[in-house]
N, C-alpha and C positions, 0 to 999 in steps of 0.2 A: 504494500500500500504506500501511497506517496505521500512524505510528511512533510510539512514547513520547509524544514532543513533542504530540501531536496531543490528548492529553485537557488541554493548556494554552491561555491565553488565544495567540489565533492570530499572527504578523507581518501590516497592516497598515495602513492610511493613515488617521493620526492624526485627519486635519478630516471622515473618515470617520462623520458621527452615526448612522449608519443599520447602524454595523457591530454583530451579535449574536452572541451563542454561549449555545447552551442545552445543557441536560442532563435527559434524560428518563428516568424510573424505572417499571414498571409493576412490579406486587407483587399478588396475590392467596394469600387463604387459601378454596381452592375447596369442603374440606369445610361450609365456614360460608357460602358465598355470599359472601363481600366481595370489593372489588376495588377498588386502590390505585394512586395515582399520585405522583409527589415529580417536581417538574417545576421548573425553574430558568432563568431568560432573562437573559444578562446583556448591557449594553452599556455595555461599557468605555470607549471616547471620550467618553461623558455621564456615566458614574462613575455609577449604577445600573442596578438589580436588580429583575427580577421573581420572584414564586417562590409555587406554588402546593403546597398538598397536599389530594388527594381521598379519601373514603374512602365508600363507599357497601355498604352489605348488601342481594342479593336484587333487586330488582324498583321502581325507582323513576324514575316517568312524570314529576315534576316534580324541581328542583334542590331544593327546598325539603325533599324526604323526605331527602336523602343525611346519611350522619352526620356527617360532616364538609365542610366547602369552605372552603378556608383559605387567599387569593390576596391577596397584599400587594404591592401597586408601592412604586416608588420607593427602595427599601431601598438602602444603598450598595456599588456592586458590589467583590466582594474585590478584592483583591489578583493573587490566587493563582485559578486554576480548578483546580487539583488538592486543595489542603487550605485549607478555607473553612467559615464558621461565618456564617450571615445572623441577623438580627435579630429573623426571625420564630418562630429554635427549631431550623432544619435545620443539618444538620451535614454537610458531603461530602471524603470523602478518596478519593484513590487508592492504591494500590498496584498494584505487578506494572505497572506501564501499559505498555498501553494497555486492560489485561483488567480489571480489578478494582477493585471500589469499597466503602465503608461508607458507606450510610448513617444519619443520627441527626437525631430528630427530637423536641421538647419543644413538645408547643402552649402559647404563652404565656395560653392561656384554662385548661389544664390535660386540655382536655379529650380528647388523644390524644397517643401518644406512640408512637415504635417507634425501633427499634434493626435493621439490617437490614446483612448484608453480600454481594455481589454477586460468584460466581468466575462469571467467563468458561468458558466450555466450547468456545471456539473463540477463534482471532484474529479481531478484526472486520474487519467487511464492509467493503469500499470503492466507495461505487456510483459514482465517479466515477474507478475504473482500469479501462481496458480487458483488463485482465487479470485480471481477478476479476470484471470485472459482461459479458455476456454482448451485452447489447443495445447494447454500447457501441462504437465505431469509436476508433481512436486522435484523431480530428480532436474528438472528444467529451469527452476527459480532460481540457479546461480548462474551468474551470467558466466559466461565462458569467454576467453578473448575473443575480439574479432578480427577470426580467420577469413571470413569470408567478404569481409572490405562493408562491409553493414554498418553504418556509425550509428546505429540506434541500437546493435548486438551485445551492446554491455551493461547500460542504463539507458532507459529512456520513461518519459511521460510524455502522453498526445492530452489536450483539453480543448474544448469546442468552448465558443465564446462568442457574447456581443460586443463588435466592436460601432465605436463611435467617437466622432472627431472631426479635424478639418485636414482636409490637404492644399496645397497650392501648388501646381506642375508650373512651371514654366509660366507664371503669371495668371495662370486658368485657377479659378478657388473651385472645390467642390467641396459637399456636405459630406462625411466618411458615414454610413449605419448599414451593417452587415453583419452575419453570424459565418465564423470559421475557424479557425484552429489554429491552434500556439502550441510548441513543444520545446522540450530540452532534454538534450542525451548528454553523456558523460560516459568518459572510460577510455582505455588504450585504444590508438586509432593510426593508425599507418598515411591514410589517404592513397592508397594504390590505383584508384578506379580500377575494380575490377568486377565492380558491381551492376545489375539494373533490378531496377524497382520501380514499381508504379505507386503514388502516392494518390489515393482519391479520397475528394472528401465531400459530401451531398451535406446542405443545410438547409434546414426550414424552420431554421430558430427552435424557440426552449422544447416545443413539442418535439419535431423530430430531427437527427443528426446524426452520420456515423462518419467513420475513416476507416478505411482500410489500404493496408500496405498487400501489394498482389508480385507474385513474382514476376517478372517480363523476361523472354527471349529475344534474339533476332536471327532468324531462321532465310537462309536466303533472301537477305532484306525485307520480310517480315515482320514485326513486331507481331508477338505471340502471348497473349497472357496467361499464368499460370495459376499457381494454387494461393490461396488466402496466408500471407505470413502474420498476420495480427490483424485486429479490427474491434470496434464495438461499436455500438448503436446508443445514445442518449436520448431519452424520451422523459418530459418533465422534470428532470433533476437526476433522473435513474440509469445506473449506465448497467448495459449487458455486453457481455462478449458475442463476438461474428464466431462464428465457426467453419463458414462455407460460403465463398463467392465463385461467379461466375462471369468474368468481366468481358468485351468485345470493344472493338473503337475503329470508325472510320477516320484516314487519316490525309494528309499535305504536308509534303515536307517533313515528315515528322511529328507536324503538330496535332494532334486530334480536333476533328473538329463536329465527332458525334459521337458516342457512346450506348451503351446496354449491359447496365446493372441486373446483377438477380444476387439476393444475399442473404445469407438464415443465421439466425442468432440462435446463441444454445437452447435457448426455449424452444425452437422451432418456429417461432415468427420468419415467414418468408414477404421480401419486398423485393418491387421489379423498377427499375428506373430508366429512364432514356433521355440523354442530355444534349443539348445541339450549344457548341460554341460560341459566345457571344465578346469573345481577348482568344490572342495566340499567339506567344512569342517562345524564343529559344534564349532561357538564361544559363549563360555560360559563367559567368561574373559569382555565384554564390561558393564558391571553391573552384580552385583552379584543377579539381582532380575532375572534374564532373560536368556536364550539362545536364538542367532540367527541360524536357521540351512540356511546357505548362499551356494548358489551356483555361478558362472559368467557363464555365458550363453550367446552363439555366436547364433548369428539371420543375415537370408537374409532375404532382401527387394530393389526391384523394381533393382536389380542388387550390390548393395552393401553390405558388408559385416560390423554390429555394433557389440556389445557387452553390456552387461550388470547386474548387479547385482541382483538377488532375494533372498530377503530375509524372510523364514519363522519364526516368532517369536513370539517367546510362554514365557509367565512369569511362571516360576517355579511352583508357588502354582497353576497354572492353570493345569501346567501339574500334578502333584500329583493329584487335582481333579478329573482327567481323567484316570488317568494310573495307579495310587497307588493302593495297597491292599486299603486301606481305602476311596477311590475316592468316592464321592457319582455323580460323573456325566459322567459316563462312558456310 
């Protein structure tokens, strides 16, 4: 179960260089098409800082159209992982923890800025308690290294949340009110890319919301999606474990730009979802091991109208594997 303690820099082994802890934000303002990320990597035994912010409007095949891509290494990592102010303009606090966050952000170019604050609408997730994640055995509640390049395979927390706030792009003001998901992992962490994962998250605010992480292939240029690696569903304050998806995506470029959900929680509630893209951009910028090819994607259900984030993500050397003149797993 996730306690207070747990949105703080983690206990330890100090000659540990490989130890990380990020903090991930996604944000959309869905009437306008944009879609937003505020992503932070820190590793404390090296006393630096990664920290990216995305911001992209609408339908964009290259990095180069996004409005924003704002990814700085080296920064000095705080102090503090609860109340921290980095170098490039972001600003993150806690409250309530382990639910709630503000963030604040000044791009030192001028050219965006936003002010956002983050209530929890549930306790977060813990995909590493057998009492909360479904697919889990108690022999599985100890994280093991991550061998398989997974930065959420040692610690992590997902939490769904309303977000609210202002942003200004590039002199453009918009109103920020959305519901979507905040996390943060911890633990030894290589950065190999040798990873891919699909990252989805369907929101319909307090009543309904889940995430799920799905595994992805790429099978003679392909994208293939595989079996459920974690998930739950929040419904009024109440979180359950997923236990079984079945994900599909028409796509450009890379980018999705439609979808077909089907997902059952341990109780055996089954729900069917169908998303058509409404943002699509390729952020390269959130680690340099990795691309997410992200899309926000608008879903009906049972008369209301969500939104939500997927993200396909692929580690660099996995894609060379595949796609390169020199690939050996094409």
């Amino acid at each position: 179960m996730i306690k207070e303690t747990d949105c703080e820099f983690h206990d330890r082994d100090p000659d540990d260089w490989t130890w990380t802890e990020t903090t991930a934000l996604i944000f959309s303002v869905p009437e306008a098409g944009i879609l937003g990320n505020a992503y932070v990597l820190a590793r404390p035994n090296l006393g630096v800082a990664l920290s990216s912010v995305a911001l992209a409007q609408n339908f964009c095949t290259s990095a180069a159209e996004m409005d924003l891509s704002d990814c700085q290494v080296h920064q000095p990592c705080p102090k503090s992982f609860t109340d921290y102010s980095l170098p490039n303009g972001l600003s993150v606090k806690t409250s309530n923890a382990p639910r709630d966050y503000r963030m604040r952000y000044e791009n030192v170019l001028g050219n965006c800025s936003f002010d956002l604050n983050f209530e929890a609408t549930h306790h977060p997730f813990d995909m590493h308690d057998p009492a909360e994640n479904a697919l889990l055995t108690a022999a599985d509640s100890v994280a093991s290294q991550d061998t398989r390049g997974d930065g959420w395979a040692n610690g992590h927390f997902e939490v769904k949340g309303h977000i609210t706030g202002e942003l200004t792009l590039r002199g453009q003001r918009y109103e920020v009110e959305c519901y979507e998901s905040m996390d943060h992992s911890w633990g030894p962490r290589r950065d190999l890319g040798t990873w891919a994962v699909s990252w989805i998250s369907v929101n319909f605010g307090p009543e309904l919301a889940m995430h799920l992480a799905v595994e992805i292939t790429l099978e003679r240029g392909q994208v293939r999606y595989g079996d459920l690696r974690f998930g739950f569903v929040t419904r009024n304050g109440e979180t359950e474990s997923l236990v079984w998806a079945q994900v599909d995506a028409a796509r450009i470029d890379m980018l999705t730009m439609s979808n077909h959900l089907k997902v059952r929680s341990a109780g055996g509630t089954e729900w069917e979802f169908r998303g058509s893209a409404v943002a699509a951009r390729p952020w390269y910028g959130f680690n340099p091991r990795d691309v997410a090819f992200q899309s926000l994607h608008r879903y009906e259900y049972d008369g209301a109208v969500g939104y939500g984030e997927m993200a396909d993500i692929f580690g660099l050397d996995y894609l060379s594997e595949h796609v390169s003149k020199h690939g050996r797993g094409a």
